[in-house]
N, CA, C and O atoms as a Tripos MOL2 file, in Angstrom:
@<TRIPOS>MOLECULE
protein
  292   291    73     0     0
PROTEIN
NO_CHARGES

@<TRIPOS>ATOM
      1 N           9.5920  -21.2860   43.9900 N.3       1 UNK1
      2 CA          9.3180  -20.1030   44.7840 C.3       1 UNK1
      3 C           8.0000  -19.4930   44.3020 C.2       1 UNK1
      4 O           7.8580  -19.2420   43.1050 O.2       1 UNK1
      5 N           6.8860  -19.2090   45.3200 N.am      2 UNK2
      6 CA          5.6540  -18.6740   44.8080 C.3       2 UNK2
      7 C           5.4000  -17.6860   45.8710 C.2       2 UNK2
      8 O           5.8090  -17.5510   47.0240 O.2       2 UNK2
      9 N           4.4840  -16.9570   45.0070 N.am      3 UNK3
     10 CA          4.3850  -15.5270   45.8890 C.3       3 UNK3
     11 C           3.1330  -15.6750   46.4200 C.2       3 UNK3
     12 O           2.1790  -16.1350   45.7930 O.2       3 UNK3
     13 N           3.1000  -15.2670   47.6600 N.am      4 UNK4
     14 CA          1.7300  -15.3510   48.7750 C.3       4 UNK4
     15 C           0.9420  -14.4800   48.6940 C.2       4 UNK4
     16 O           1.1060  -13.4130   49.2870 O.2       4 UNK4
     17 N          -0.1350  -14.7440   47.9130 N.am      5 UNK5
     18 CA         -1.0750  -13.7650   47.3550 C.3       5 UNK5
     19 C          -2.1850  -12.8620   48.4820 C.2       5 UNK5
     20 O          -2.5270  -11.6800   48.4850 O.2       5 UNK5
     21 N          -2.5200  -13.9570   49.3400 N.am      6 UNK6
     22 CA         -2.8650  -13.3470   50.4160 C.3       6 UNK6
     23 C          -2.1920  -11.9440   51.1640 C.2       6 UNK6
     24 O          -2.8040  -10.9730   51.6080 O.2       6 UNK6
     25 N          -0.7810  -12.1850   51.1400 N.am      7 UNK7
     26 CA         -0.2120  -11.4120   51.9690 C.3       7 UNK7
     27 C           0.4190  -10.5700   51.1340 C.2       7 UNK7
     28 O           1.2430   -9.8370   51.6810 O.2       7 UNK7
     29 N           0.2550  -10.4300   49.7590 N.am      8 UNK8
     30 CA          0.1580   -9.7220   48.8450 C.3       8 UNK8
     31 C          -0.6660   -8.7280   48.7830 C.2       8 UNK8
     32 O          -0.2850   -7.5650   48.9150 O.2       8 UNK8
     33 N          -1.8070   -9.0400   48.5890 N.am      9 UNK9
     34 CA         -2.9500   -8.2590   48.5710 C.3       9 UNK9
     35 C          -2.9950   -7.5660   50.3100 C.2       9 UNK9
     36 O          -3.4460   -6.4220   50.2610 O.2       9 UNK9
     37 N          -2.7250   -7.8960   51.4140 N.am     10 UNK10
     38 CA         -3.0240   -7.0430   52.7270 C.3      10 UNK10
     39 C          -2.0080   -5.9560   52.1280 C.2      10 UNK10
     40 O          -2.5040   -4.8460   51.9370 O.2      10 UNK10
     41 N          -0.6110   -6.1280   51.7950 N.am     11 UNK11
     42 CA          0.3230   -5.3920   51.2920 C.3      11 UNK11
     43 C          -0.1070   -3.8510   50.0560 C.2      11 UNK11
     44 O           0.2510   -2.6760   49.9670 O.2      11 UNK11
     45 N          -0.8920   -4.6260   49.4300 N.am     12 UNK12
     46 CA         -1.3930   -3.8330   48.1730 C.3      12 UNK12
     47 C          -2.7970   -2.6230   48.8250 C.2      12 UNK12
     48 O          -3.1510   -1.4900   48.5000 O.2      12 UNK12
     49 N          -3.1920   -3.4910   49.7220 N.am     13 UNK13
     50 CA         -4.2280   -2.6530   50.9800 C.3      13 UNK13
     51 C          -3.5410   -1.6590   51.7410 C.2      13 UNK13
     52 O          -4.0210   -0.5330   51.8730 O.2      13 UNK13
     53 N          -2.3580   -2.0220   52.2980 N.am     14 UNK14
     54 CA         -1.8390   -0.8010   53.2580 C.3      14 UNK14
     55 C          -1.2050    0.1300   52.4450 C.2      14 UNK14
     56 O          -1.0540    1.1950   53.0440 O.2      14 UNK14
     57 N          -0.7080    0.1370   51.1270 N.am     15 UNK15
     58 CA          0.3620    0.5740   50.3220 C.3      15 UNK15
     59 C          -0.9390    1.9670   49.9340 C.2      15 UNK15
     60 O          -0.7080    3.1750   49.9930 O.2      15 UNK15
     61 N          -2.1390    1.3710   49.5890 N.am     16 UNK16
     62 CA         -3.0570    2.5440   49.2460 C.3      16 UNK16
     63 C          -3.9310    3.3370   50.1830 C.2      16 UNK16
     64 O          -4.4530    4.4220   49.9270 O.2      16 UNK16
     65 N          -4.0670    2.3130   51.8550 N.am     17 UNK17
     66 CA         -4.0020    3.2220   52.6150 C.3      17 UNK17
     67 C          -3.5350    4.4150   53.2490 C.2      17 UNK17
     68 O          -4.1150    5.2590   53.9310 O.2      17 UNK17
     69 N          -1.7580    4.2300   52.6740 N.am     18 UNK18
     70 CA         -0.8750    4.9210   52.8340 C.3      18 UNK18
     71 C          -0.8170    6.1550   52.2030 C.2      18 UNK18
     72 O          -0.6230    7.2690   52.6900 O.2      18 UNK18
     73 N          -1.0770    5.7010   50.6750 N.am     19 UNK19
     74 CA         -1.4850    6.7240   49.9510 C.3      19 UNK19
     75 C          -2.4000    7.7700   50.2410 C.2      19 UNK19
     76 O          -2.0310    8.9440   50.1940 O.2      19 UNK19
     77 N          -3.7220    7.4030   50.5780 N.am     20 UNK20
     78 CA         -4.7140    7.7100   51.1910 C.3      20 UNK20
     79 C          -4.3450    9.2650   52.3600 C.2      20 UNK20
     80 O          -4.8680   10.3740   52.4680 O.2      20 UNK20
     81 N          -3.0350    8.4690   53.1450 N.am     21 UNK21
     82 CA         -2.7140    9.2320   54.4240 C.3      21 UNK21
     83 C          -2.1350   10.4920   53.6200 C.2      21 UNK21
     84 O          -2.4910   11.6640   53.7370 O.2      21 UNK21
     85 N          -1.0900    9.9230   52.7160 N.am     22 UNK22
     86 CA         -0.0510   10.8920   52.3650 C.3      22 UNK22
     87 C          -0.5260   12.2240   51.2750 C.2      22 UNK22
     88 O           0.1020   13.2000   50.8650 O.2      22 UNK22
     89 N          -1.7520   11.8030   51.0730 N.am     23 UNK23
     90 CA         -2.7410   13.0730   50.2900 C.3      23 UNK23
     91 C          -3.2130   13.7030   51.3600 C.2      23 UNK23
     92 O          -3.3970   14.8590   50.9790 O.2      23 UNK23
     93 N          -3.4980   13.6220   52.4140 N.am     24 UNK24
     94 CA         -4.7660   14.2270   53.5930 C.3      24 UNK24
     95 C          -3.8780   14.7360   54.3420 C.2      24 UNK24
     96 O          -4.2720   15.8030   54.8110 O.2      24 UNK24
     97 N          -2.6050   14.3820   54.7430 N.am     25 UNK25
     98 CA         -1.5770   14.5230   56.1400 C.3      25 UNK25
     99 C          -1.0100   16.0860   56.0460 C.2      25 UNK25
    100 O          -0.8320   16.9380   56.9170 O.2      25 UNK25
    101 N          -0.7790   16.0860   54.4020 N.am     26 UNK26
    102 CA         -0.7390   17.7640   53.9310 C.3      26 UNK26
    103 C          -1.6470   18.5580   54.3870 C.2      26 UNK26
    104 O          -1.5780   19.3700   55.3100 O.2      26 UNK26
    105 N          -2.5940   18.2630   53.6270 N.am     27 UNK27
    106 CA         -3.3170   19.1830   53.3930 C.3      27 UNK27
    107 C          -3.8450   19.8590   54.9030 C.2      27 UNK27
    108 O          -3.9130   21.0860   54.9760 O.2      27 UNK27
    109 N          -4.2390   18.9630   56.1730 N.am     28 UNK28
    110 CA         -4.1660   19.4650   56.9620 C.3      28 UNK28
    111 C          -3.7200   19.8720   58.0520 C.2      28 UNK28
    112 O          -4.3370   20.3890   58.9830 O.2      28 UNK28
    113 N          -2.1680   19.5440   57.9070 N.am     29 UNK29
    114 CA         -0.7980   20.2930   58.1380 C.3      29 UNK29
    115 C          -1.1370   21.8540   57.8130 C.2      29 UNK29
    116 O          -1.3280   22.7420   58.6440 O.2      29 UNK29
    117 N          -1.1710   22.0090   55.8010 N.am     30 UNK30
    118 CA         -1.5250   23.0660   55.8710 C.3      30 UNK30
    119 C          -2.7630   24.1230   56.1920 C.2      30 UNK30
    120 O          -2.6870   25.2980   56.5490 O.2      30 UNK30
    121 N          -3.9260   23.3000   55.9430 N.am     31 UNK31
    122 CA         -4.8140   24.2580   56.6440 C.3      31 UNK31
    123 C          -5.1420   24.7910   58.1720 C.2      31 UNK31
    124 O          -6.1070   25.3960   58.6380 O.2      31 UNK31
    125 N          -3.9250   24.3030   58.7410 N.am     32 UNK32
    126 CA         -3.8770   24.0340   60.5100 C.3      32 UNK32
    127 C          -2.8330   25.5980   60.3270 C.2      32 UNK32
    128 O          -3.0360   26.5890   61.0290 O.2      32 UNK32
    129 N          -2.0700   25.5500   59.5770 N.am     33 UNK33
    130 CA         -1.0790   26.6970   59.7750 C.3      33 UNK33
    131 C          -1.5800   27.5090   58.9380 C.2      33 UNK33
    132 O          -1.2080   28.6220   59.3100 O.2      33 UNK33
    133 N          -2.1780   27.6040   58.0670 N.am     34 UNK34
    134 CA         -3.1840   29.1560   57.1400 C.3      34 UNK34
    135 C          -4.3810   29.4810   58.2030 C.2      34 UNK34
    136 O          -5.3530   30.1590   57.8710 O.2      34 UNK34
    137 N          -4.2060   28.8800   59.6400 N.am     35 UNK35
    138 CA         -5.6630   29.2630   60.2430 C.3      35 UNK35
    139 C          -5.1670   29.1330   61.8310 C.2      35 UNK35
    140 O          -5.6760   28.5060   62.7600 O.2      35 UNK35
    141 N          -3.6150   30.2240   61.7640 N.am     36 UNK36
    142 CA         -2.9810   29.8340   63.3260 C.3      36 UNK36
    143 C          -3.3930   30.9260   64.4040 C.2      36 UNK36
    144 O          -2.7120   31.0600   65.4210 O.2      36 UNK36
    145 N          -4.5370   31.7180   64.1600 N.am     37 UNK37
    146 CA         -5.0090   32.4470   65.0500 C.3      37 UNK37
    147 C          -6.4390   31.9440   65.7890 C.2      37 UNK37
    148 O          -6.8230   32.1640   66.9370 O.2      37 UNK37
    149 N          -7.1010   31.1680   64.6730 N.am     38 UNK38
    150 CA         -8.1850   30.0140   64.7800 C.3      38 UNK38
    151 C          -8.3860   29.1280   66.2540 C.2      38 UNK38
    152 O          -7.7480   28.1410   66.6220 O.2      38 UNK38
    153 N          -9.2810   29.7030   66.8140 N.am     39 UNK39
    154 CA         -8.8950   28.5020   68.1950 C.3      39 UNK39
    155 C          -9.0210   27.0940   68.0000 C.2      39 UNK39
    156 O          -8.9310   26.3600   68.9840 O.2      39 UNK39
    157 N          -9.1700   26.7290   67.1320 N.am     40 UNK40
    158 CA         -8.9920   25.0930   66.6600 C.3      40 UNK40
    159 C          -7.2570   25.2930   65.3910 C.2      40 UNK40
    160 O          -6.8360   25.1940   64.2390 O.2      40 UNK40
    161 N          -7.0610   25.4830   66.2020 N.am     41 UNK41
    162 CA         -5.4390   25.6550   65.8690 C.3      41 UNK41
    163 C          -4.4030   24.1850   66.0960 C.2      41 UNK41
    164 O          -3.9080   23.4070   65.2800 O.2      41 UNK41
    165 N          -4.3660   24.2540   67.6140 N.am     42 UNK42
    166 CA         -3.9100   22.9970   67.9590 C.3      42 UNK42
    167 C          -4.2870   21.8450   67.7240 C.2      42 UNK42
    168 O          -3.5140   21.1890   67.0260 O.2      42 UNK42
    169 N          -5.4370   21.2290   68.1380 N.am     43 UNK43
    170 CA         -6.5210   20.6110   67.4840 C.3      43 UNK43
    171 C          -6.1050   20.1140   66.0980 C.2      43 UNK43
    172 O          -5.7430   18.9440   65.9700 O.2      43 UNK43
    173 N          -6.1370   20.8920   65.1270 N.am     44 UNK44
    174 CA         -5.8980   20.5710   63.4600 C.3      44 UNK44
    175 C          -4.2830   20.4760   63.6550 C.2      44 UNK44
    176 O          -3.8160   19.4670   63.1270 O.2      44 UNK44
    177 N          -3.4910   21.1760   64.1940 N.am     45 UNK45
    178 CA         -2.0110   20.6240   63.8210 C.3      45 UNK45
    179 C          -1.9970   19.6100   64.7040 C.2      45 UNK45
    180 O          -0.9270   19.0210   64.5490 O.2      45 UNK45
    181 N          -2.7050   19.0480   65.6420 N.am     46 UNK46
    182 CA         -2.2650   17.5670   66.1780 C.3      46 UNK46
    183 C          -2.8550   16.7610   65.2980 C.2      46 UNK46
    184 O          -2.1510   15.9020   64.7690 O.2      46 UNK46
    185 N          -4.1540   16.8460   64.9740 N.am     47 UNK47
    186 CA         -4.8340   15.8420   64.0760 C.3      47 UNK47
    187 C          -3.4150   15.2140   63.0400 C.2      47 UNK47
    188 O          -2.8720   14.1100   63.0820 O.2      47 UNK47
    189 N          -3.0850   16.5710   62.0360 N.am     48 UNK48
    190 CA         -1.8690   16.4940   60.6360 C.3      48 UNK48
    191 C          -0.7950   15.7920   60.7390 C.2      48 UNK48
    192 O          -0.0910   15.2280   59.9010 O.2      48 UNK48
    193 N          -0.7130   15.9560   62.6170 N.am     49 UNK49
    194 CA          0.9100   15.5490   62.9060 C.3      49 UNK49
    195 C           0.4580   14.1970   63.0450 C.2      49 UNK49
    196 O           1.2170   13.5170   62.3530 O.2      49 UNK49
    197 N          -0.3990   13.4670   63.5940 N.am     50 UNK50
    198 CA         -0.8500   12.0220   63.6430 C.3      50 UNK50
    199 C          -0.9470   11.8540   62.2630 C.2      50 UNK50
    200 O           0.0500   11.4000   61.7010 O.2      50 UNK50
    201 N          -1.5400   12.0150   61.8580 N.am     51 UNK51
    202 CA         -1.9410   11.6430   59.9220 C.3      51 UNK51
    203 C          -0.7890   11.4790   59.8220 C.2      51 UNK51
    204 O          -0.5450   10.2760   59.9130 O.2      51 UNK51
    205 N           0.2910   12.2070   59.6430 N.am     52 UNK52
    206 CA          1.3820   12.1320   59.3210 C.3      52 UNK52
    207 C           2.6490   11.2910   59.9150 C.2      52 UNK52
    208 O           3.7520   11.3020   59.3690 O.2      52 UNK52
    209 N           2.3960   10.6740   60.9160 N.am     53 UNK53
    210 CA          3.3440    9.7370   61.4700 C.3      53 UNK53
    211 C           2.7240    8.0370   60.8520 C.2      53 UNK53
    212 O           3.2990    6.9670   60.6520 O.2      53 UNK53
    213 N           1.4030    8.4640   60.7180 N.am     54 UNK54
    214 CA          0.7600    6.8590   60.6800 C.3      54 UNK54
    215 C           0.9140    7.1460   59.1640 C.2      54 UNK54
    216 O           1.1830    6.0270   58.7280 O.2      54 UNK54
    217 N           0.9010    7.8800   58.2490 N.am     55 UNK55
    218 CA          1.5730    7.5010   56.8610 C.3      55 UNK55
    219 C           2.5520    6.7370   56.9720 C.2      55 UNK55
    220 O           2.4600    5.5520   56.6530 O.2      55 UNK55
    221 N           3.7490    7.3080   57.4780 N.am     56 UNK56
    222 CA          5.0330    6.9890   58.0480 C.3      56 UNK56
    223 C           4.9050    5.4270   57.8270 C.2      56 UNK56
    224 O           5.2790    4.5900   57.0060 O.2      56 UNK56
    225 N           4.1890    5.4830   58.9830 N.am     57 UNK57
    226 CA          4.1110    3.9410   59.7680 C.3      57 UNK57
    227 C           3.5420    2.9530   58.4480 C.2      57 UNK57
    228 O           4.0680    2.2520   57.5840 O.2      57 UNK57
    229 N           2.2980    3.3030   58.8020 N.am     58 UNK58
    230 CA          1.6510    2.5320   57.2080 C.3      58 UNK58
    231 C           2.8990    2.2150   56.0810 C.2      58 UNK58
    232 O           3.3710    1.0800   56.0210 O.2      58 UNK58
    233 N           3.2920    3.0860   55.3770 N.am     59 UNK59
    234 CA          4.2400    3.0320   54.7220 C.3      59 UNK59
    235 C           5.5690    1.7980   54.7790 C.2      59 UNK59
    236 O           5.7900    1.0940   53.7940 O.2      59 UNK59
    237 N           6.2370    1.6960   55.8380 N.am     60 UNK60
    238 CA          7.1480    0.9010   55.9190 C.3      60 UNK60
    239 C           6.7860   -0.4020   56.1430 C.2      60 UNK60
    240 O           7.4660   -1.3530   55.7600 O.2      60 UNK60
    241 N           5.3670   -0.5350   56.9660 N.am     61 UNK61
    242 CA          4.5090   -1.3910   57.4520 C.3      61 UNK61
    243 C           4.0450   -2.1320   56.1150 C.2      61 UNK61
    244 O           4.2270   -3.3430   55.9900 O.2      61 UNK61
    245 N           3.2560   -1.1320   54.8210 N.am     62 UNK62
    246 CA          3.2250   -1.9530   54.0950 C.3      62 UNK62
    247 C           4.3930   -2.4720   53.1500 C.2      62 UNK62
    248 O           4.2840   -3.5920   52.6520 O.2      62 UNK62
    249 N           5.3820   -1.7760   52.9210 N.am     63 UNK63
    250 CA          6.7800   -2.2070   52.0780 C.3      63 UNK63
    251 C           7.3510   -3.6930   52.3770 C.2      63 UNK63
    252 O           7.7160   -4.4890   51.5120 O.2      63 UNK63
    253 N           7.3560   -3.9460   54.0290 N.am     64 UNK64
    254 CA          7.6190   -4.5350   54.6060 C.3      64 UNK64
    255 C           6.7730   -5.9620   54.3680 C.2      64 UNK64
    256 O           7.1860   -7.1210   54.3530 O.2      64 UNK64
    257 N           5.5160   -5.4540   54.2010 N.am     65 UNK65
    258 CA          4.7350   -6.8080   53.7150 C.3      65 UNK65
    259 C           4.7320   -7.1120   52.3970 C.2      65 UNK65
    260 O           4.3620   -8.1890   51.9310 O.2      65 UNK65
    261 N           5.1070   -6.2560   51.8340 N.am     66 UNK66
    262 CA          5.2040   -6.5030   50.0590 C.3      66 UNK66
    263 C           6.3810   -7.2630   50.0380 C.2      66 UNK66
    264 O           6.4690   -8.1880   49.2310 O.2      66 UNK66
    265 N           7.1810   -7.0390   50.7110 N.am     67 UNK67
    266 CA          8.6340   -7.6020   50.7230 C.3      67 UNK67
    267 C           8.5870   -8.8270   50.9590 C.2      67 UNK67
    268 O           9.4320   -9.5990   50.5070 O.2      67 UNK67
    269 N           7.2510   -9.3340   51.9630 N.am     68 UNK68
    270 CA          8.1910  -10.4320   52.5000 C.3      68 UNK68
    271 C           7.1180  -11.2910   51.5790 C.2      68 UNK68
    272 O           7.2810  -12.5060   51.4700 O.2      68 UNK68
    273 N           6.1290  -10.6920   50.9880 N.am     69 UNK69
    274 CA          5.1180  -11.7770   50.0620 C.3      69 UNK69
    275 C           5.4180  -11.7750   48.9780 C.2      69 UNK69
    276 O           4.7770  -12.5200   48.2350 O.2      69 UNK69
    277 N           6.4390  -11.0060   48.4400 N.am     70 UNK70
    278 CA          7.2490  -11.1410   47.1700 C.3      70 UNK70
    279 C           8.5100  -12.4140   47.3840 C.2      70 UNK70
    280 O           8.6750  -13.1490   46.4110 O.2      70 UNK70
    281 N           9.3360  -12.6550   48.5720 N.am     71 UNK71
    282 CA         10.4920  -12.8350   48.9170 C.3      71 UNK71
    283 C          10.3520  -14.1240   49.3230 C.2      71 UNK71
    284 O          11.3120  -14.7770   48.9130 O.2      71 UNK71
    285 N           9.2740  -15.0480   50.1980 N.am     72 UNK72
    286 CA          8.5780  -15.9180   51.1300 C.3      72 UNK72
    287 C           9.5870  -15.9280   52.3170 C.2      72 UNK72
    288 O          10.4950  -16.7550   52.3920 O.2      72 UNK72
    289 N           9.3690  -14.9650   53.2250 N.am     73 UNK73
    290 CA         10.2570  -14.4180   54.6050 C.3      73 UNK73
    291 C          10.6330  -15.9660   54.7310 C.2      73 UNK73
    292 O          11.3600  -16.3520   55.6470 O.2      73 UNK73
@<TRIPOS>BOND
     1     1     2 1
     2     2     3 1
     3     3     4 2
     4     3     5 am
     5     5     6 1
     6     6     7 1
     7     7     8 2
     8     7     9 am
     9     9    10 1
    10    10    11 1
    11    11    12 2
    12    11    13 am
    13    13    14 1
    14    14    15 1
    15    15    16 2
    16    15    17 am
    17    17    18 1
    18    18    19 1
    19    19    20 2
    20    19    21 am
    21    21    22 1
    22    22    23 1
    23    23    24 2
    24    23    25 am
    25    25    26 1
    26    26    27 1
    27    27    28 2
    28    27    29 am
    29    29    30 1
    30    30    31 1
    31    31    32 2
    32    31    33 am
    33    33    34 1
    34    34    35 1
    35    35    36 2
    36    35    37 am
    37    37    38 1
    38    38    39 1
    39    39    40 2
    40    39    41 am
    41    41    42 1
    42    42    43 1
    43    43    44 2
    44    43    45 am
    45    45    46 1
    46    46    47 1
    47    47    48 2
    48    47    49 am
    49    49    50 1
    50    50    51 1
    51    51    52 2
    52    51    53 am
    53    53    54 1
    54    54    55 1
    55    55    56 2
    56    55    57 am
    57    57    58 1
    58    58    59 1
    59    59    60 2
    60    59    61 am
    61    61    62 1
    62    62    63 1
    63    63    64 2
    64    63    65 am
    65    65    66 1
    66    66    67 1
    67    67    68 2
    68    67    69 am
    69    69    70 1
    70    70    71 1
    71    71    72 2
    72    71    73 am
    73    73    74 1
    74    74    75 1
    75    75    76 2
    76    75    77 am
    77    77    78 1
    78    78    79 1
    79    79    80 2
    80    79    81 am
    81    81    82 1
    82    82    83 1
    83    83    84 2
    84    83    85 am
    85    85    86 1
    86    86    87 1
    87    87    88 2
    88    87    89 am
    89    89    90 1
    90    90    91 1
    91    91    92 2
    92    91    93 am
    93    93    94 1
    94    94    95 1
    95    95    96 2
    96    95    97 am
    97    97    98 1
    98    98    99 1
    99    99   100 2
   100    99   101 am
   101   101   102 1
   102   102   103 1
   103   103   104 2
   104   103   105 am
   105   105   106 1
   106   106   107 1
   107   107   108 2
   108   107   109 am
   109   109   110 1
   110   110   111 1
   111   111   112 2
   112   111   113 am
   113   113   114 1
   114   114   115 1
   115   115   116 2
   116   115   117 am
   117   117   118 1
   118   118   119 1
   119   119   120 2
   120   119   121 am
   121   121   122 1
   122   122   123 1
   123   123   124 2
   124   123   125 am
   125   125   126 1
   126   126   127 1
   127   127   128 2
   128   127   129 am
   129   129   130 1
   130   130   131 1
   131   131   132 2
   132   131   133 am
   133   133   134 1
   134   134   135 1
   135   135   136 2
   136   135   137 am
   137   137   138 1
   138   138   139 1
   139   139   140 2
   140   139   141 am
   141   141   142 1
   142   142   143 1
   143   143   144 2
   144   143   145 am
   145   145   146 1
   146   146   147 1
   147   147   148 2
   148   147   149 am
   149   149   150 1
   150   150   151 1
   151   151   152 2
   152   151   153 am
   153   153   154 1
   154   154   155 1
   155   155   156 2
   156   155   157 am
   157   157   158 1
   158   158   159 1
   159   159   160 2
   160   159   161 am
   161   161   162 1
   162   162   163 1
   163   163   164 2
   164   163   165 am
   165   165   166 1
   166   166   167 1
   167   167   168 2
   168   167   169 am
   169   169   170 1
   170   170   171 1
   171   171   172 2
   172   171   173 am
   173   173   174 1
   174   174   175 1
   175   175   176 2
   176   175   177 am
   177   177   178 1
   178   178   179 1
   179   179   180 2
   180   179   181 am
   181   181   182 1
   182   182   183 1
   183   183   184 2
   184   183   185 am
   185   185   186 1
   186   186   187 1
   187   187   188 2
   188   187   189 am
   189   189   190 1
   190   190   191 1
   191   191   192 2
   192   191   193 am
   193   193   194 1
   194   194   195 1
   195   195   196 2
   196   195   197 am
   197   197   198 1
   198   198   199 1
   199   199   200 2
   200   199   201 am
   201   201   202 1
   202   202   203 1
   203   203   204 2
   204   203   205 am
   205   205   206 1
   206   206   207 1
   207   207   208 2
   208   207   209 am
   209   209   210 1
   210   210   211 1
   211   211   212 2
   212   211   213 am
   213   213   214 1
   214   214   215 1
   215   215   216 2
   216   215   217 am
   217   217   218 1
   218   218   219 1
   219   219   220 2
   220   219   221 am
   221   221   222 1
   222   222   223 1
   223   223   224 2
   224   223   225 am
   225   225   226 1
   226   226   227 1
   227   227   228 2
   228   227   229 am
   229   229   230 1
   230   230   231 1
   231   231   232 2
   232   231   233 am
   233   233   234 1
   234   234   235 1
   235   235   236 2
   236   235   237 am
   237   237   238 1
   238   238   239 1
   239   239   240 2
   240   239   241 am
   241   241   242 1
   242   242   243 1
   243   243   244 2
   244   243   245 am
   245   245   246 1
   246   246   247 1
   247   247   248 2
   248   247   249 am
   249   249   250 1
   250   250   251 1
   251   251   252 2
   252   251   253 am
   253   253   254 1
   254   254   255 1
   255   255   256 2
   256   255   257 am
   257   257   258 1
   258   258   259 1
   259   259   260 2
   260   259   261 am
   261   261   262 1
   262   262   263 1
   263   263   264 2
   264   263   265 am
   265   265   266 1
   266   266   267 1
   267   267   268 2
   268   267   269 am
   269   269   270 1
   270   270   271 1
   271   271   272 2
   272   271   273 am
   273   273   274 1
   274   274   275 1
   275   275   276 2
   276   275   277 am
   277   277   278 1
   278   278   279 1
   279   279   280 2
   280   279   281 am
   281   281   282 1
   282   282   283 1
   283   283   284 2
   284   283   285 am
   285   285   286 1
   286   286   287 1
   287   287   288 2
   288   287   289 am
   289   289   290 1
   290   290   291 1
   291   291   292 2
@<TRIPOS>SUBSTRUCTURE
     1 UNK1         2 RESIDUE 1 A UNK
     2 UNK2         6 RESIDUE 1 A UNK
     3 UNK3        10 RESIDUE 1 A UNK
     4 UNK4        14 RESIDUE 1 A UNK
     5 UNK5        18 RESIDUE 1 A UNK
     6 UNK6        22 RESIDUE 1 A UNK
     7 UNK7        26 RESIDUE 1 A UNK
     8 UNK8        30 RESIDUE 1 A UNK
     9 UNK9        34 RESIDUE 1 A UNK
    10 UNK10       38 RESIDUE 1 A UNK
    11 UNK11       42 RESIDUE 1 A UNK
    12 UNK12       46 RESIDUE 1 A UNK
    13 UNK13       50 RESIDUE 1 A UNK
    14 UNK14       54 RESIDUE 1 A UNK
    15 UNK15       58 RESIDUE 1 A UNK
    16 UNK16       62 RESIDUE 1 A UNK
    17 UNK17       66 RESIDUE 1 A UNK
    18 UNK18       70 RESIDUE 1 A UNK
    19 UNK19       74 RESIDUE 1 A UNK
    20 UNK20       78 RESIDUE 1 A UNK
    21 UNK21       82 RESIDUE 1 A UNK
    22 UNK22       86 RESIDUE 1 A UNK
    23 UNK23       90 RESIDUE 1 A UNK
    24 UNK24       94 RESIDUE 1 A UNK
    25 UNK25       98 RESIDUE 1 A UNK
    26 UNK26      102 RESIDUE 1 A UNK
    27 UNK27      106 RESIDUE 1 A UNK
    28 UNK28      110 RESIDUE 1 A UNK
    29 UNK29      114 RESIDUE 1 A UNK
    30 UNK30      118 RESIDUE 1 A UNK
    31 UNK31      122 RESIDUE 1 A UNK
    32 UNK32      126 RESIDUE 1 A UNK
    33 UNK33      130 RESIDUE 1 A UNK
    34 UNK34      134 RESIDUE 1 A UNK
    35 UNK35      138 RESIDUE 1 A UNK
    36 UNK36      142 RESIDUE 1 A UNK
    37 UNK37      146 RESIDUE 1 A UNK
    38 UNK38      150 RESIDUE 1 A UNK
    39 UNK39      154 RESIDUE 1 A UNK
    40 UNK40      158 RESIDUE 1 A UNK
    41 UNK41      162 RESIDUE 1 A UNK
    42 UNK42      166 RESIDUE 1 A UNK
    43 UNK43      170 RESIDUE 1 A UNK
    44 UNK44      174 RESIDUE 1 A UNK
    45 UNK45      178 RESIDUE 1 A UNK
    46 UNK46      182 RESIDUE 1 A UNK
    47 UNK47      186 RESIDUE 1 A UNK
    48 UNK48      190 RESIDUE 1 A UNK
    49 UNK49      194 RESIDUE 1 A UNK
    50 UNK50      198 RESIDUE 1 A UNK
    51 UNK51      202 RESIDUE 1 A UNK
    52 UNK52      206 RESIDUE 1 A UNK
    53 UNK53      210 RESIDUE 1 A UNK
    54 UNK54      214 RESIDUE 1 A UNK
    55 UNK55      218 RESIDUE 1 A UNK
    56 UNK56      222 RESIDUE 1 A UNK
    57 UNK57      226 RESIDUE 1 A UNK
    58 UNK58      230 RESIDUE 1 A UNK
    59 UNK59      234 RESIDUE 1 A UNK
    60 UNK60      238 RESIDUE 1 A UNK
    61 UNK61      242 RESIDUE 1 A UNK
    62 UNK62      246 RESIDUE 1 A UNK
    63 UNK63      250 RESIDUE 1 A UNK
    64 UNK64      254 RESIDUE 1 A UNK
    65 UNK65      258 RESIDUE 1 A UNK
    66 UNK66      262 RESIDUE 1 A UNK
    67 UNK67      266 RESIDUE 1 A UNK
    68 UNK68      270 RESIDUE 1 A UNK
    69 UNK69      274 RESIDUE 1 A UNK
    70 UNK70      278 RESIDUE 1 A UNK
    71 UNK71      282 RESIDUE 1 A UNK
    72 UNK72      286 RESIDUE 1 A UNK
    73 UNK73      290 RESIDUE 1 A UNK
């Protein structure tokens, strides 16, 4: 049994993209709601709420590839 390094490493790529999301998805979550009179209001809480689903996504997306290049699907 050998582990697929290729599909290892895309895995090790989305895992820190993810990361990436899950630092930023806050932050402008919160600066969207410390600034709800702001006419770029909506705007910044849609941006946060996308950031924040594609963490999501990313996330399972990469687990999912770690899994299966650890496992050989």
């Amino acid at each position: 049994m050998h582990t697929n390094k290729e599909k290892l490493l895309k895995g090790v790529k989305l895992m820190g993209g993810t990361l990436l999301l899950l630092i930023t998805a806050p932050i402008v979550l919160n600066s969207s709601f410390k600034n709800q009179d702001h006419p770029m209001f909506i705007p910044v809480l849609g941006i946060g709420i996308v950031l924040l689903v594609a963490a999501i996504y990313f996330g399972f997306k990469g687990i999912r590839t770690l899994m299966g290049a650890l496992f050989n699907d």
